[in-house]
C-alpha atoms as a printed R data frame, in Angstrom:
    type eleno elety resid chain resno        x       y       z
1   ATOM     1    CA   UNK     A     1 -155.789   7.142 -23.626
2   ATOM     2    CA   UNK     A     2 -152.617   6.901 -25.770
3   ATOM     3    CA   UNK     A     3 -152.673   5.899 -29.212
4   ATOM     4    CA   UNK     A     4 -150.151   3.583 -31.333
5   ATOM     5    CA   UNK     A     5 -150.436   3.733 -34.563
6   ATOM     6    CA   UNK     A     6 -149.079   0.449 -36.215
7   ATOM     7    CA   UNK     A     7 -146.227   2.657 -38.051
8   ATOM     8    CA   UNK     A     8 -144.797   3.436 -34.650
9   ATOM     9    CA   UNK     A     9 -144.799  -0.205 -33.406
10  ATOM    10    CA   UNK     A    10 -142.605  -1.136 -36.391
11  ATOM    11    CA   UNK     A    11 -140.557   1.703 -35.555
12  ATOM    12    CA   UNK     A    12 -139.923   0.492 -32.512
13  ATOM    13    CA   UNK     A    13 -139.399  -2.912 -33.405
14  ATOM    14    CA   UNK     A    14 -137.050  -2.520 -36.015
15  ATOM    15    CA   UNK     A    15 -135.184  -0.370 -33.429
16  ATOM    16    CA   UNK     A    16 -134.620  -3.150 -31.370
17  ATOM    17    CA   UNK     A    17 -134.833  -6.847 -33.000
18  ATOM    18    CA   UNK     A    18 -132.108  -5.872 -35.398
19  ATOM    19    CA   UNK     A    19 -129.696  -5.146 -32.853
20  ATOM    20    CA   UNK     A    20 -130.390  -7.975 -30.941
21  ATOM    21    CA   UNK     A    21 -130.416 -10.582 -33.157
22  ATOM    22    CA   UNK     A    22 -126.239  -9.598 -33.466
23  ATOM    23    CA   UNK     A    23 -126.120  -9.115 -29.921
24  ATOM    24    CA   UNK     A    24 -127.688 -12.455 -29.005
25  ATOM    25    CA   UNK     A    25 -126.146 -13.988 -32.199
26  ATOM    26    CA   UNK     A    26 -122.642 -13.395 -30.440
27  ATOM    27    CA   UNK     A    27 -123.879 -14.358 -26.913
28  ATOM    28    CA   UNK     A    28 -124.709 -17.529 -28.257
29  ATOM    29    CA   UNK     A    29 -121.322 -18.261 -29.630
30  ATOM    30    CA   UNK     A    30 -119.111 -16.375 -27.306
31  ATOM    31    CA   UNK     A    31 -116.847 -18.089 -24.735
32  ATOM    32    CA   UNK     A    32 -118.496 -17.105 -21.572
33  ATOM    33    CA   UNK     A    33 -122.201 -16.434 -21.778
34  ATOM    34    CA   UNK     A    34 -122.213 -19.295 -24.559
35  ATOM    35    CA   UNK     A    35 -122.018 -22.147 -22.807
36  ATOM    36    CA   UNK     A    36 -124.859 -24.538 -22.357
37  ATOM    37    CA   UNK     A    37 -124.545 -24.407 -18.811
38  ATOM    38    CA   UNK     A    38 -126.195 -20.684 -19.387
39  ATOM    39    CA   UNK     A    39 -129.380 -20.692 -19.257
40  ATOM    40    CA   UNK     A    40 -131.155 -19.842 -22.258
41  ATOM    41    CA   UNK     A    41 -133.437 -16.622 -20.079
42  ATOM    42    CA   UNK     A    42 -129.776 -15.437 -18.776
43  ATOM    43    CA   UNK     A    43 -128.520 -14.763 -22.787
44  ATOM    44    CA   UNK     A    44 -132.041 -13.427 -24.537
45  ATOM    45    CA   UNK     A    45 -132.235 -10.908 -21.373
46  ATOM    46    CA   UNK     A    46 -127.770  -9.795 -21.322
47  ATOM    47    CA   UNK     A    47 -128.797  -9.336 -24.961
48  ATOM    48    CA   UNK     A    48 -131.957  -7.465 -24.368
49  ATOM    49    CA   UNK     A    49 -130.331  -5.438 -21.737
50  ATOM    50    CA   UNK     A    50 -127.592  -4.261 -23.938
51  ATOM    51    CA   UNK     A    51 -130.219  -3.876 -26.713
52  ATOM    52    CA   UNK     A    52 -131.579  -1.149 -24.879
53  ATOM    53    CA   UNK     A    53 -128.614   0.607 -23.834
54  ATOM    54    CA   UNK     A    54 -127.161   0.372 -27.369
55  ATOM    55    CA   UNK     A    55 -130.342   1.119 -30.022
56  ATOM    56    CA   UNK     A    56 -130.930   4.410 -29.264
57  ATOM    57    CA   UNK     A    57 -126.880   5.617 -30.176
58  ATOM    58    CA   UNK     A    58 -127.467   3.325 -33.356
59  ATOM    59    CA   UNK     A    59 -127.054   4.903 -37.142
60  ATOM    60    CA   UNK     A    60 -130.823   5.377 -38.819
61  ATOM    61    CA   UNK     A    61 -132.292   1.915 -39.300
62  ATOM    62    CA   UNK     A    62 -133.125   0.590 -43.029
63  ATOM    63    CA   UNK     A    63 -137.155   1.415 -43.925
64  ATOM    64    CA   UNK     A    64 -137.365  -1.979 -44.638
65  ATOM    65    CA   UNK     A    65 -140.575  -4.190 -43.012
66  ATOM    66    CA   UNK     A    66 -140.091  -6.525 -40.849
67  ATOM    67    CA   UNK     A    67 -141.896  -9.330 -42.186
68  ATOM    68    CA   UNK     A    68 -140.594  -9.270 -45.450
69  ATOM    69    CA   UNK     A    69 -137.406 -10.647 -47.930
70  ATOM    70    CA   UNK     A    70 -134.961  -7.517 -46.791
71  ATOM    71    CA   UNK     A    71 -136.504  -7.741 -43.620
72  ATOM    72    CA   UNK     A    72 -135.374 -11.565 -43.200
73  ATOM    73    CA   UNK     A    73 -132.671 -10.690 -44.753
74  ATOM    74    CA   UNK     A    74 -131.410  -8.139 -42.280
75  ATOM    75    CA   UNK     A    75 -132.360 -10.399 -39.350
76  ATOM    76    CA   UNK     A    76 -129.484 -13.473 -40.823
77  ATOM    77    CA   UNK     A    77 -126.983 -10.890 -41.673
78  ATOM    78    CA   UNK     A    78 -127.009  -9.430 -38.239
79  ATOM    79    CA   UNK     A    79 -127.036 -12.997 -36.298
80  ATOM    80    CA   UNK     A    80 -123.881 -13.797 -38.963
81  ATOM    81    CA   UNK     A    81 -121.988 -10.236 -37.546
82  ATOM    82    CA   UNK     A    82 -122.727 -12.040 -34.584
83  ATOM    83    CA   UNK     A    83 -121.923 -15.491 -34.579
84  ATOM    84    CA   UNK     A    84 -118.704 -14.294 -36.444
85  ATOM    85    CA   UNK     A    85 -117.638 -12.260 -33.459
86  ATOM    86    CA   UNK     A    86 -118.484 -14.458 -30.963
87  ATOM    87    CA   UNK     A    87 -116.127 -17.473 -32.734
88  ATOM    88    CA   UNK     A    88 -113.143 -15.052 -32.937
89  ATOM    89    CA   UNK     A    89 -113.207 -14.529 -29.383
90  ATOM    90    CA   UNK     A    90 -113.960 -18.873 -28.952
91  ATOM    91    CA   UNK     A    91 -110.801 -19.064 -30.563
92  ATOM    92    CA   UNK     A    92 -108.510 -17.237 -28.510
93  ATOM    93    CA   UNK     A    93 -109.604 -18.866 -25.507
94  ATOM    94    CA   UNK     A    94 -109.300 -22.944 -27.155
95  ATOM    95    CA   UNK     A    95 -105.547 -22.114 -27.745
96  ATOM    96    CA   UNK     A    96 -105.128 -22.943 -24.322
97  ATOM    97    CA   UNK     A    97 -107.958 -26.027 -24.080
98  ATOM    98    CA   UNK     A    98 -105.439 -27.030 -26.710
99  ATOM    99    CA   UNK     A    99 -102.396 -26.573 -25.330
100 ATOM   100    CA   UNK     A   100 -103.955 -28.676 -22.144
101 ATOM   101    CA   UNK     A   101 -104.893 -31.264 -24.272
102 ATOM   102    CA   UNK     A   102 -101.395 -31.428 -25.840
103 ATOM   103    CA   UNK     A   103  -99.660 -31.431 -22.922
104 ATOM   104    CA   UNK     A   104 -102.173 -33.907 -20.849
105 ATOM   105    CA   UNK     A   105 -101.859 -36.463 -23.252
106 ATOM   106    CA   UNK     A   106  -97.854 -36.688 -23.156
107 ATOM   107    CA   UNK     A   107  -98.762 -36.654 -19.252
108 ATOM   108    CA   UNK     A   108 -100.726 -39.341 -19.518
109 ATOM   109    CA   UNK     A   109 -103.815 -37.668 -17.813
110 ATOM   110    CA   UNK     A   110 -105.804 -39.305 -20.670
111 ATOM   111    CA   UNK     A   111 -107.459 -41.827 -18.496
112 ATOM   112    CA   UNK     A   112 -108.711 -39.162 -15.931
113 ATOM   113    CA   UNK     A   113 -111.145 -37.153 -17.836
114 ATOM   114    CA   UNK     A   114 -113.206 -33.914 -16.211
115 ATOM   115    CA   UNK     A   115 -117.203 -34.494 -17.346
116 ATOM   116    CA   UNK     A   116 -118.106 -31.172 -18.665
117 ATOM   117    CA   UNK     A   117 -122.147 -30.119 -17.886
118 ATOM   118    CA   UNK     A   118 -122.577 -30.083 -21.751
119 ATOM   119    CA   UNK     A   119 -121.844 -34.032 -21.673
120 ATOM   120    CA   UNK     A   120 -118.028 -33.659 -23.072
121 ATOM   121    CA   UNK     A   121 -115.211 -35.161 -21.841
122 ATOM   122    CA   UNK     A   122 -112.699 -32.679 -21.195
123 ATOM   123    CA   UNK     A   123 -108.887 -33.006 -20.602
124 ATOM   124    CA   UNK     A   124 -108.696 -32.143 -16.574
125 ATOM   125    CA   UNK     A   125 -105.317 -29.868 -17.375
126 ATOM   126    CA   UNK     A   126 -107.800 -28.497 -20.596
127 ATOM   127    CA   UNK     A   127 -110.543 -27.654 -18.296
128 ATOM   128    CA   UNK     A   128 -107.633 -25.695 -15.418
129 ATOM   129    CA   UNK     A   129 -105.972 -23.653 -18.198
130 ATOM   130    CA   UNK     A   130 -109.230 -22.292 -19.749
131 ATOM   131    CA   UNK     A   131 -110.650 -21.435 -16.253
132 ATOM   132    CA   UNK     A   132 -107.498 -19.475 -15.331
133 ATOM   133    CA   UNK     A   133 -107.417 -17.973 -19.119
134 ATOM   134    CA   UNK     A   134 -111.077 -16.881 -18.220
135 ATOM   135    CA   UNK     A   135 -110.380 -15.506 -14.818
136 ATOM   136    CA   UNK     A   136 -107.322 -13.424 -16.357
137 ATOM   137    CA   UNK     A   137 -109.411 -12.521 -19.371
138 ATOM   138    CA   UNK     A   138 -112.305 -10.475 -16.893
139 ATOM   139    CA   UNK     A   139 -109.865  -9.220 -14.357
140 ATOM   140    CA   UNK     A   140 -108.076  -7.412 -17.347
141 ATOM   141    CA   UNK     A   141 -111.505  -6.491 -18.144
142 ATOM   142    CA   UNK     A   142 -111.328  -7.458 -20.947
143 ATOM   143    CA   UNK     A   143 -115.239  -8.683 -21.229
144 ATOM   144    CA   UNK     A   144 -116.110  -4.546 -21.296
145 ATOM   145    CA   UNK     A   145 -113.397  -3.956 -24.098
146 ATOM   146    CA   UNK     A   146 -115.598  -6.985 -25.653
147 ATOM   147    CA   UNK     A   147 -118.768  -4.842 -25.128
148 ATOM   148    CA   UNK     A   148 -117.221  -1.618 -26.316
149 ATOM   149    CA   UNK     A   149 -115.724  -3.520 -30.024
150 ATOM   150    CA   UNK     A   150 -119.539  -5.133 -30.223
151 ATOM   151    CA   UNK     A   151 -120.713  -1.618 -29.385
152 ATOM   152    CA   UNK     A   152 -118.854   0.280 -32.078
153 ATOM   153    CA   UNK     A   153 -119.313  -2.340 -34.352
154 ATOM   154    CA   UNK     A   154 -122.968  -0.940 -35.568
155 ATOM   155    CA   UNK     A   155 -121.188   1.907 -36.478
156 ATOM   156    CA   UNK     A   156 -118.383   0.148 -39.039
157 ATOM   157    CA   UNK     A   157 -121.170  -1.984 -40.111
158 ATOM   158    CA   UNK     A   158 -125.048  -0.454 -39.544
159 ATOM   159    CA   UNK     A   159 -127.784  -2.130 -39.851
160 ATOM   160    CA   UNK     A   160 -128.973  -3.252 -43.353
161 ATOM   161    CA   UNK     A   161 -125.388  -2.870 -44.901
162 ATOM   162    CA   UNK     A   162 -125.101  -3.417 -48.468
163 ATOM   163    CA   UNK     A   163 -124.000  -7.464 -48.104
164 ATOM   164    CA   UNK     A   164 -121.363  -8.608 -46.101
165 ATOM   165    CA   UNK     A   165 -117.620  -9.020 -47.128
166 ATOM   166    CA   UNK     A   166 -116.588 -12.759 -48.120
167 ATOM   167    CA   UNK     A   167 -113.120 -12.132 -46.848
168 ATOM   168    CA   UNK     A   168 -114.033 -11.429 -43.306
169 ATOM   169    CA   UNK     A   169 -115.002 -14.520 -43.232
170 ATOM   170    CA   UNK     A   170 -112.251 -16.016 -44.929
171 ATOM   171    CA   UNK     A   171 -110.359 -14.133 -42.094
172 ATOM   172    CA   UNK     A   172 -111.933 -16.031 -39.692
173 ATOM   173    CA   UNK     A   173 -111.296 -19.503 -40.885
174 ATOM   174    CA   UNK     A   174 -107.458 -18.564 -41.244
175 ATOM   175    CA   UNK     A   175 -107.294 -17.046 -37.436
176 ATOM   176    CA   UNK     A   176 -108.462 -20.765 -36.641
177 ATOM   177    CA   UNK     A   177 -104.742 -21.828 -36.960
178 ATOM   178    CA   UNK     A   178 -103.671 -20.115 -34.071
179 ATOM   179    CA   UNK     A   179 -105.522 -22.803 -32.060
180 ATOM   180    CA   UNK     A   180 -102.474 -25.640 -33.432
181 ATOM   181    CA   UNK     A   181  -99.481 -23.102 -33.711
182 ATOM   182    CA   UNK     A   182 -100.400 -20.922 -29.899
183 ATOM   183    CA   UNK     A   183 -101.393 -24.074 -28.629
184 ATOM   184    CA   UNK     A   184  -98.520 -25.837 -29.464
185 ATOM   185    CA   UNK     A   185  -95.981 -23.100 -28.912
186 ATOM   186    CA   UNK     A   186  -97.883 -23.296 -25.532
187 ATOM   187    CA   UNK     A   187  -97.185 -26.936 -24.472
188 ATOM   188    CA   UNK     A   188  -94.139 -27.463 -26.735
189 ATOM   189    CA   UNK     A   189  -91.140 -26.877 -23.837
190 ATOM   190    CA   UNK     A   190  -93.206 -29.427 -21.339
191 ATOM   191    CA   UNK     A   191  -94.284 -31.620 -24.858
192 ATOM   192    CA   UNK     A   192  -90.689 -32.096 -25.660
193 ATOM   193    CA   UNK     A   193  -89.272 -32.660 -22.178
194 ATOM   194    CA   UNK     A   194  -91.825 -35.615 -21.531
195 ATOM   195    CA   UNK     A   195  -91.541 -36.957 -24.931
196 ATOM   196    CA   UNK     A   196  -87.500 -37.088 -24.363
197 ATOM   197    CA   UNK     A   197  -88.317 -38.627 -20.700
198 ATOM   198    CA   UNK     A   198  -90.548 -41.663 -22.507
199 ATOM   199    CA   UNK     A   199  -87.598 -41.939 -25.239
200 ATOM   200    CA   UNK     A   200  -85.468 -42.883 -22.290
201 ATOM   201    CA   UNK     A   201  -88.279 -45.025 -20.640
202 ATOM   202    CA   UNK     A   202  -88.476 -46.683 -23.600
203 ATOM   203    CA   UNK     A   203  -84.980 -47.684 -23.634
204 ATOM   204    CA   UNK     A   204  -85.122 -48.703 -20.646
205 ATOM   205    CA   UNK     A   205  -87.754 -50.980 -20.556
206 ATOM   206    CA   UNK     A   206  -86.026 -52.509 -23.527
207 ATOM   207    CA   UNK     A   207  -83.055 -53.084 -21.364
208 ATOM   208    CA   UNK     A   208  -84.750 -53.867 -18.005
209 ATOM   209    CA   UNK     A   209  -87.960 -55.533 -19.027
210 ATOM   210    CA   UNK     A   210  -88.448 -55.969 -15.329
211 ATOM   211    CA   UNK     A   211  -89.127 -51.909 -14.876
212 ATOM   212    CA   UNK     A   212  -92.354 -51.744 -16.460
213 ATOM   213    CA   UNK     A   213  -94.272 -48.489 -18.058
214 ATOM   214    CA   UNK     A   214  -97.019 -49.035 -15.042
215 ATOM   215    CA   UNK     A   215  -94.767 -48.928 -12.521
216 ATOM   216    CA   UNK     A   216  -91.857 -46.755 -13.387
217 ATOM   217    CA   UNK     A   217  -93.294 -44.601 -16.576
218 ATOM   218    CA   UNK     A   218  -96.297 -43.372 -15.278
219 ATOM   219    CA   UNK     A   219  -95.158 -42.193 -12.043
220 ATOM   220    CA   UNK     A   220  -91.826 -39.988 -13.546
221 ATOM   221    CA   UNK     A   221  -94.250 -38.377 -16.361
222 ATOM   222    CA   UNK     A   222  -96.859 -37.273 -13.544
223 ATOM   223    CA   UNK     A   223  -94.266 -35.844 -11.638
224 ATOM   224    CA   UNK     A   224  -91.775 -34.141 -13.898
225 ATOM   225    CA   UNK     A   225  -94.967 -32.746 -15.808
226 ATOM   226    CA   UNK     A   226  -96.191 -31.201 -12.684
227 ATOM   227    CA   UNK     A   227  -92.764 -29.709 -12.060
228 ATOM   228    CA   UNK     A   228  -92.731 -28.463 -15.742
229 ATOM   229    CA   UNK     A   229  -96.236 -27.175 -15.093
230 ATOM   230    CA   UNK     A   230  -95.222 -24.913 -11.974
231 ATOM   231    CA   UNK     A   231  -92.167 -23.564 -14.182
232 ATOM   232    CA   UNK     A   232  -94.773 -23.116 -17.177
233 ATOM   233    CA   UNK     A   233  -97.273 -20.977 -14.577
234 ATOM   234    CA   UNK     A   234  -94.641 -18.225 -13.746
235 ATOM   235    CA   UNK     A   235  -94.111 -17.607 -17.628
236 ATOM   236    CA   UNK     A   236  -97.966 -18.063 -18.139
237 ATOM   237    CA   UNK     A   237  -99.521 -14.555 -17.500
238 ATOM   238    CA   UNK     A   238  -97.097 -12.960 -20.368
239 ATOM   239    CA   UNK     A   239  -98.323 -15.573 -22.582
240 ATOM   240    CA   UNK     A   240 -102.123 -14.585 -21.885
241 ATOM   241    CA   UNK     A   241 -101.263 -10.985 -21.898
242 ATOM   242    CA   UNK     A   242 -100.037 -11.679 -25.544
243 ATOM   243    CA   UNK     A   243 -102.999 -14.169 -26.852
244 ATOM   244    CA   UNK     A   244 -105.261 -11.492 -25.257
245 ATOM   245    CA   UNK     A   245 -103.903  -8.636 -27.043
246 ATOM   246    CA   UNK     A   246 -104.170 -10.536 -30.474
247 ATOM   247    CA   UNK     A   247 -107.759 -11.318 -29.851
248 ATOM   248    CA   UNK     A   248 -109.357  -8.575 -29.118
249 ATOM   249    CA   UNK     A   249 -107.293  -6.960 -32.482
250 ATOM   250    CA   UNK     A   250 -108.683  -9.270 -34.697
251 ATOM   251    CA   UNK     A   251 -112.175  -8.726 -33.268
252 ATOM   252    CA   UNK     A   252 -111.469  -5.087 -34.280
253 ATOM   253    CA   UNK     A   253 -109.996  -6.453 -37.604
254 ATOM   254    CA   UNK     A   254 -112.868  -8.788 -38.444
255 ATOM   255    CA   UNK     A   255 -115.528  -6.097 -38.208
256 ATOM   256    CA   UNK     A   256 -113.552  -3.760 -40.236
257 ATOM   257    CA   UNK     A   257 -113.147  -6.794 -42.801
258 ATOM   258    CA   UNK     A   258 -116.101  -7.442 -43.042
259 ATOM   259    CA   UNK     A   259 -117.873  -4.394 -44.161
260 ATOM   260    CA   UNK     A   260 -118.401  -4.066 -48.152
261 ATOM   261    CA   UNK     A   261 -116.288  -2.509 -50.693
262 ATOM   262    CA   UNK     A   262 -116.996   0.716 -51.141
């Protein structure tokens, strides 16, 4: 019969719930695995899964029990590593919901609206640039150099770390501007064609009452955006290639910024 004595239960536990809470901390705020359409099972088991392939390459573990202060402690701090990693990488891929929102409004897709699962309304042209954003963003692989950065993260900042940086954090509220200024650098060349186009539907319409905005504005928006749009797709892979390379540097970034002075 084996024996477990309760000090080698804790050990074990500690092993693995501290690691997971950041693991399924960032699940539940990254891109992918995040959304509510995942089931719930699908993230706590990914997360379990990598739990086990990660713990036993960890840096020793704090003696700290689990059902204590430090040991509550530990278990916030580790779903904030989390949470914060999993928003950086939300944020590179909303630059482009962004730029889809931008550019569908001047479009005048506003009326035709894609019902997400999660019960938002979602800009149609939104909804096709982050699907091909996320398509790009695993054939690059780029979901395993996601895995490797949350991998090597427990060794810039192990488990029961001496309190968290503030200015990671601050970090991460600043990289939130790259959803207006990517965004809009995104969508600006089809923005600024279609908002010169209803300039000179407007003045028209002033002269010719007769040629309505139903009947004459709507159809030339539709179809000089779409033209814009095919000339926007052939330059859209070097802008992904870029966005991508800046995310995945400021995940690197934010867990370096966030561990404590020395």
């Amino acid at each position: 019969m084996v024996d477990i004595s309760f000090d080698q239960l804790h050990a074990w536990l500690t092993a693995f719930l501290w690691p997971f809470m950041r693991l399924s901390g960032f699940f539940m705020a990254a891109p992918l695995l995040g959304h509510s359409a995942v089931p719930n099972r699908v993230k706590i088991g990914l997360a379990a899964l990598l739990c086990v392939v990660v713990a036993p390459g960890l840096p020793p573990l704090p003696a700290a029990p689990v059902w204590s202060w430090a040991g509550l402690g530990i278990v916030v701090e580790q779903t904030l590593i989390g949470v914060a990693m999993g928003l950086a990488l939300r944020v590179m891929f909303t630059v482009v919901q962004a730029a889809g929102e931008f550019i569908g409004l001047q479009m005048g897709l506003a009326f035709a609206t894609f019902v997400s699962p999660d019960g938002a309304n979602t800009m149609i042209l939104s909804r096709l640039f982050y699907m091909i954003t996320l398509l790009m963003f695993l054939a690059v692989n780029g979901h395993l150099i996601v895995i490797d950065t949350l991998a090597t993260s427990f060794q810039t900042l192990p488990v029961g770390t001496s309190g968290l940086n503030p200015n990671g954090f601050d970090m991460l509220v600043r990289y939130g501007g790259t959803i207006f200024v990517s965004g809009l650098l995104l969508a600006l060349p089809l923005v600024a064609a279609l908002l010169i186009v209803n300039l000179s539907l407007g003045i028209l319409n002033r002269s010719a009452p007769q040629l309505t905005v139903f009947s004459v504005g709507f159809p030339t928006s539709l179809t000089l955006g779409l033209f814009l749009l095919l000339v926007l797709m052939t330059d859209f892979g070097r802008f992904l290639q870029g966005l991508f390379s800046e995310g995945l540097r400021f995940l690197s970034q934010l867990v370096e910024a966030l561990a404590p002075l020395s």
